[in-house]
N, C-alpha and C positions, 0 to 999 in steps of 0.2 A: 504494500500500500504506500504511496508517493506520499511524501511529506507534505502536509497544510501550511506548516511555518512559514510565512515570506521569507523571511532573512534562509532559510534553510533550500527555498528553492532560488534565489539569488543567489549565495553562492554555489550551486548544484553548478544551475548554468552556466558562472561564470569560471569552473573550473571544466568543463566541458568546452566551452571555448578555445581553453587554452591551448590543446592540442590541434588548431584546425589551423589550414593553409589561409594564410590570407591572401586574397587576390591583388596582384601587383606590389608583392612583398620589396622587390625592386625600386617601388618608390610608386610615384602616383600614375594615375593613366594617361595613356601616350597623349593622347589629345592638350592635355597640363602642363604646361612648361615647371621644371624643378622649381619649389619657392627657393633657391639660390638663387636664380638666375630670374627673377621678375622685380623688376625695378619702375619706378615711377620717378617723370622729371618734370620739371617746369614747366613744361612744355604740355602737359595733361591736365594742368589746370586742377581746378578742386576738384574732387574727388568726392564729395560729403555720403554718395545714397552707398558703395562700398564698406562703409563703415556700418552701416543698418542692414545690409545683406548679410553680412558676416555675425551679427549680432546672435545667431540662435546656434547654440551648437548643443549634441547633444553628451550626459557622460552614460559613459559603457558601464553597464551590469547592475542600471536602475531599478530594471521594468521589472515590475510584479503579473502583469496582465496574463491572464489565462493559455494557455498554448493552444487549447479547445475553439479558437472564433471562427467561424468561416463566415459568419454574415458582413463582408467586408463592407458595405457599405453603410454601419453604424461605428465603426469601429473610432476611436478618438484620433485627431487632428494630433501627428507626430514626426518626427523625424527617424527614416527605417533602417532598420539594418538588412542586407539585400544580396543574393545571391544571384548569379549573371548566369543565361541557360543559351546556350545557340547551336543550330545544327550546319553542318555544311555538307557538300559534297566530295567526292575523289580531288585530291589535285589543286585544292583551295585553301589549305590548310593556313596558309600565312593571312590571307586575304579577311579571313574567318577570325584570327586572331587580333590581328588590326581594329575590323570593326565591334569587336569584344571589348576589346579599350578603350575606343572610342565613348561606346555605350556604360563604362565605368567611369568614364567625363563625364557623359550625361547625367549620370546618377548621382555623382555628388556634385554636380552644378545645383541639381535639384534640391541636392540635402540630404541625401541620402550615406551613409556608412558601406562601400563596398567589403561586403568580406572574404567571397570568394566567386568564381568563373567556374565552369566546366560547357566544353564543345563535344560535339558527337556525330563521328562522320558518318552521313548515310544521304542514299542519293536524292530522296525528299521528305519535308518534315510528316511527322505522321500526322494524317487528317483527323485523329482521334486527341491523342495527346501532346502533340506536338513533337517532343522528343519519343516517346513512343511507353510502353503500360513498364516494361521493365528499367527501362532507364528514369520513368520519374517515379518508380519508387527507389532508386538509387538518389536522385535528386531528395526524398522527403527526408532521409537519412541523413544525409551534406544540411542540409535545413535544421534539423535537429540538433546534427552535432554543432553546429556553429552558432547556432541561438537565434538565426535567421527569422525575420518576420514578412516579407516580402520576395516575392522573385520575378527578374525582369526576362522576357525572353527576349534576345535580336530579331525580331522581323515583328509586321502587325501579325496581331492572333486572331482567329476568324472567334465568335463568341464562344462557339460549343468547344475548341479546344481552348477557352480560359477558363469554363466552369470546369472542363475533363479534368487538367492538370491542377485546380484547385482542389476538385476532393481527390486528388491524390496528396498532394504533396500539405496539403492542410491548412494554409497559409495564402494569401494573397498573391494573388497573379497579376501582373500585369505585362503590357511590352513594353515596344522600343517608341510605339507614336506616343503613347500617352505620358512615356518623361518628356518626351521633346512637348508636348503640351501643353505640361506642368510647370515647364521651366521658363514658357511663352508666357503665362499666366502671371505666373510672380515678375518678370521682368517689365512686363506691358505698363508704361507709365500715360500715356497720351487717350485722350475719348479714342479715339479713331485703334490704337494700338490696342484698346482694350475690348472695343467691338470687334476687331479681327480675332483675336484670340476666342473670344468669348465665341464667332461664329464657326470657328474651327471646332473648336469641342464640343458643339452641339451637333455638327456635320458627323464627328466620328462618335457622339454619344447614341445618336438615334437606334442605326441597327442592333444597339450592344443595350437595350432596357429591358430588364428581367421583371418578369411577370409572374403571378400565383397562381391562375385561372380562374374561372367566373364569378367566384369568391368574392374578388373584389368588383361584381358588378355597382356601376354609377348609376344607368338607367332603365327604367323600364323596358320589356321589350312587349311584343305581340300588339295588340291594337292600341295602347297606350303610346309605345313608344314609334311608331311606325306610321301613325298616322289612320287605322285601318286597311292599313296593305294586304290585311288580308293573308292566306295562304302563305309561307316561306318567309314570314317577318315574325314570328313568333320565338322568341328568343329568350336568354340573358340580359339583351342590352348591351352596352357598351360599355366594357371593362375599363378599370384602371389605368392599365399601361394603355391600350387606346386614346386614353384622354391623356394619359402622359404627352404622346407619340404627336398628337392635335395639338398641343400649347407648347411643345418643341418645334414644329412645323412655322406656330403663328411667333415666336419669337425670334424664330431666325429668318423669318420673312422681314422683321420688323429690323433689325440688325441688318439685313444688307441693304435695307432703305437709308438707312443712319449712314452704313459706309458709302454708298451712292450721296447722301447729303455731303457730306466732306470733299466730296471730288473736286465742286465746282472752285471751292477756296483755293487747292494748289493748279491747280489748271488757269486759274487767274493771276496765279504769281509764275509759273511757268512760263505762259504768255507774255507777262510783263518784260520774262528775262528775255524771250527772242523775238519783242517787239525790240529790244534795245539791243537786241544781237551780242547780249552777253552770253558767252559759250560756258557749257556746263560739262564738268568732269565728275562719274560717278566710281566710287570706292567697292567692289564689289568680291568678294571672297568667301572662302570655308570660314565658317566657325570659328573662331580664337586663331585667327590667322596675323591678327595685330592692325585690323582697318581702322581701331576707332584712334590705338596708339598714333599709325602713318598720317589720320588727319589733324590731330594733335600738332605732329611734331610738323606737317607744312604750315598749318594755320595757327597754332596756338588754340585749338577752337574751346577745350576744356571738359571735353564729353568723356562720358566716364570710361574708364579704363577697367578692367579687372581678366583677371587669368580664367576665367570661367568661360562655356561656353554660351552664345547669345547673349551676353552681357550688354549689349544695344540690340533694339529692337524698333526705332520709329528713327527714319530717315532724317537725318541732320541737315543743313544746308549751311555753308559758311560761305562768305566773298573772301577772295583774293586776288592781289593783284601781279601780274607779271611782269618779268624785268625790264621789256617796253612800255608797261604803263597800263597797257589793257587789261580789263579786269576779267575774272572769272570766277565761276563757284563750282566748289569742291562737296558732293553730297556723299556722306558716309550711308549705307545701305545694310539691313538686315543679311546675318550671315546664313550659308547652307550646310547642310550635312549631307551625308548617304543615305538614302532613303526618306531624304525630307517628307514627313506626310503628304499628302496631293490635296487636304484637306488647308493646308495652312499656305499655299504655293496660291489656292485660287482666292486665298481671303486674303494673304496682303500683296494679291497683282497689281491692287494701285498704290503699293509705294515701292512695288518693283516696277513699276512702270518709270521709275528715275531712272533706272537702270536702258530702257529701253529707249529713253528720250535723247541718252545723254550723247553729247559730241565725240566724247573720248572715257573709253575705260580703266581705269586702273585697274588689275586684274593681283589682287594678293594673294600668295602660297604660302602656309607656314615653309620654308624653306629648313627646317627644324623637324619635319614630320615623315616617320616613316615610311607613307606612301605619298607622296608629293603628286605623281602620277592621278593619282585615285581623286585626289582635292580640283587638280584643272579637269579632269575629265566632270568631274562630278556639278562644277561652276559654270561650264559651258553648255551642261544640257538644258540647265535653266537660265540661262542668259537666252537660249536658242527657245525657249517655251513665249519668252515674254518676249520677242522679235530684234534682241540684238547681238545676232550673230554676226552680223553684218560690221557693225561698230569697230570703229578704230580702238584697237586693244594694245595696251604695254600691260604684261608680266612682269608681277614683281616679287621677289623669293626674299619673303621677309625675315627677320631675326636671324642677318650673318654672323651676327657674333658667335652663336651656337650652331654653325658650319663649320667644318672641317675642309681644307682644300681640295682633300678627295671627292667630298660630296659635293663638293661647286662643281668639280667636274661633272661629273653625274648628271646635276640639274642643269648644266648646263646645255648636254647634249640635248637634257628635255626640249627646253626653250632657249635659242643659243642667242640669241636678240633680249633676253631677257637683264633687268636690273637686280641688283644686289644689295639689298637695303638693311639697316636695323634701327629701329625707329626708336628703341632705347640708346644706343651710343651715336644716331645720328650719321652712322657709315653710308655713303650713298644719298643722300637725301638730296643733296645738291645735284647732284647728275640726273635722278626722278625728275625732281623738280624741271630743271634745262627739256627734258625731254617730255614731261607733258604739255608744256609751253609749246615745243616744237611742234606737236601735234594738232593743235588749237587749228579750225577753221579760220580761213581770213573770209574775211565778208565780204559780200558777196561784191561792190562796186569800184572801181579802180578810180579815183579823181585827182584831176589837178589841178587847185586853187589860189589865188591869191586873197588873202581872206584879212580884210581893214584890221586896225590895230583896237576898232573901236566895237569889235564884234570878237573879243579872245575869247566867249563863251561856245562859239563853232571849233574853235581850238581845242578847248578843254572838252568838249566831248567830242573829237577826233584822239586825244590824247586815251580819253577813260575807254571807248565801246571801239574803236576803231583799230587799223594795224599799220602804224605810220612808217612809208619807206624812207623818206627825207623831207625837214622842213628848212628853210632860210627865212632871215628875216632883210626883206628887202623896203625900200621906201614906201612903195605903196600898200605896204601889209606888210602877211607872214606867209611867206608860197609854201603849199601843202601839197606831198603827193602821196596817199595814202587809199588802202583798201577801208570804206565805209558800209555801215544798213544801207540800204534803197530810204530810209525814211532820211538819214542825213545827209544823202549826196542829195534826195531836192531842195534841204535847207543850204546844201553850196552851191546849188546850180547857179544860185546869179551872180555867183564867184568864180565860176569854171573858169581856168587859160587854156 
């Protein structure tokens, strides 16, 4: 008979523990840069909402809570301790482990305690348990021993195999979309960011609502409820989850009317920038690849930095100016991952839609990451969803510091045109910089002006929006020969030489 004592089943487990594998006993998961090597400068500005993310941690071998719960969805608001489950096929085996670590970022981005991994090669996952009836009751055992409350599987789970591997393994199932979901949720700071998220997880909540059966009938049925239909309306009525399933339908209709209301605002400042032919450069990359760091360190802009993943999540905008004078704006962009839900790709398409707008891409690699290969491949197929494949793209292979000269080689062959940058010591920034610049569209009109000494406000915005080849200042003005908008070369037409 198991002991009642808390303090006696406290330390049971917590001596049960001590014998188990931790996952990524090596140090943290690959997606995490070493906290050695994570620095913040100047250049990142305040920092303040880092300090309140960080703020909840949990300590190991508190809980008293039942091992017995499977009704997860009363279960108390906590921080998990988690066990990593994935299956792969022949011949993948690295591939498989990668995005293993991957998804142990995920998990303590979210908050969660990794404490251990296990993979299982087979050629697809089982449509019953996922990993299959013998291997998760090996899984309930690794759960057991480890004190485990939670287990994440790599890939989404169709519903029947989240309840299957539930009462096997006895303990909360979840996968790989609903951390990335979770982790959407708590990041989401803006209305617009938090209707995206909120209409994501009602996208993937709908197929996945558990039901009791007619039990929980709402309404009448048979001539009551039907209206006198007569014949074949004679029923239960309309259950529960039915009304569930209705006011999840009418609330996420109502959410993408809110994210359609929001359109019009950035479409008016969009506008504004290419009624004045200011050209726009978008920040676009994996995950913790260092985008918000790179806009930081060109702009100063101050947006929050942290070693976690998605740690920005609402499109940034900042002005800068180039070393000719012309100005432009640099937009930081929500990052991707491997298998980004399709649920969260169509809810925030309008602030990937910067992405698709912009003039010139910055394209960021952790250059630090085990499969570097796997992050552009993975950047490009969604750059190619939201229509800019086409876009003038520079490659940049972030965090040199933490390169090896062998692996420049490497990435180099990947992308041999590409920059080499580290937005913590500031290596490369300057050459980025020279070469985004070079990139920049000139506008569209060539003119040649002599433009009065008493009109230098046609000057200064030839200077600000325009790409000036040579100016002199002669007697009767200031002679201008410079690429302008169509809007200011008719405000110089009556200047033209």
């Amino acid at each position: 008979m198991p002991s009642t004592d808390p303090i006696d089943r406290v330390l049971a487990r917590a001596e049960a523990r001590t014998g188990a594998s931790v996952f990524g006993a090596g140090g943290g998961a690959q997606a995490l840069q070493d906290a050695a090597t994570v620095g913040y400068s100047d250049t990142d500005g305040d920092q303040w909402d880092r300090e309140e993310r960080a703020a909840l941690r949990r300590v190991p071998g508190l809980s008293t809570e039942l091992e017995d719960v499977t009704e997860v969805e009363y279960r108390q608001l906590r921080l998990e301790n988690v066990v990593l489950a994935g299956v792969y096929p022949q011949g993948s085996h690295e591939d498989a482990e990668n995005s293993l670590r991957e998804l142990a970022a995920l998990a303590e981005t979210a908050g969660a305690v990794v404490l251990d991994g296990v993979l299982q090669r087979r050629p697809t996952p089982d449509p019953a348990t996922y990993i299959g009836r013998g291997k998760a009751a090996e899984l309930r055992d690794l759960v057991v021993a480890v004190g485990a409350d939670t287990v994440i599987a790599d890939t989404e789970l169709a519903p029947s195999q989240r309840r299957a591997l539930e009462d096997v393994v006895k303990v909360k199932v979840i996968d790989r979309t609903t951390v990335i979901l979770d982790i959407f949720s708590q990041h989401a700071k803006s209305r617009e960011g938090k209707a995206q998220v909120e209409l994501a997880q009602l996208e993937y909540l709908l197929p996945r609502l558990r039901g009791w059966g007619d039990s929980m009938s709402r309404q009448a049925g048979g001539q009551v409820g039907a209206g006198g239909a007569g014949m074949g309306s004679r029923g239960p009525g309309e259950t529960k989850i039915e009304l569930d399933r209705r006011r999840i339908r009418t609330k996420m209709a109502l959410l993408r009317r809110q994210i359609r209301d929001f359109a019009p605002a950035r479409e008016a400042k969009r506008a504004e920038r290419k009624r004045n032919t200011i050209p726009s450069v978008a920040i676009a990359g994996y995950t913790n690849a260092g985008k918000s760091s790179l806009l930081n360190r060109l702009t100063s802009a101050g947006v929050l930095v942290e070693n976690a993943l998605f740690a920005t999540l609402d499109a940034t905008v900042r002005r800068t100016e180039a070393a000719d004078g012309r100005v432009f704006t640099l937009t930081d962009t929500v990052g991707f991952v491997r298998n980004l839900p399709h649920q969260l790709v169509e809810a925030f398409r309008s602030t990937l839609e910067e992405v698709g707008d912009a003039d010139v891409i910055v394209h960021v690699v952790d250059g630090s990451h085990p499969d570097p290969a796997a992050q552009l491949a993975t950047v490009r197929d969604v750059m190619g969803d939201v229509g800019a494949r086409s876009t003038n793209e520079i490659v940049v292979f972030n965090k040199a510091d933490l390169v090896d000269p062998d692996t420049r080689l490497v990435l180099r062959g990947l992308e041999p045109k590409a920059h080499f940058v580290s937005s913590r010591t500031g290596e490369g920034i300057a050459e980025l910089r020279a070469a985004v610049e070079a990139a920049l569209p000139l506008p569209a009109v060539e003119v040649h002006a002599l433009v009065p000494y008493d009109r230098g406000d046609l000057v200064n915005a030839v200077h600000e929006s325009g790409h000036i080849v040579s100016t002199t200042h002669e007697a009767g003005g200031t002679a201008v020969h410079a690429h302008v908008s169509e809007r200011l070369a008719a405000e110089l037409a009556p200047y033209a030489v």
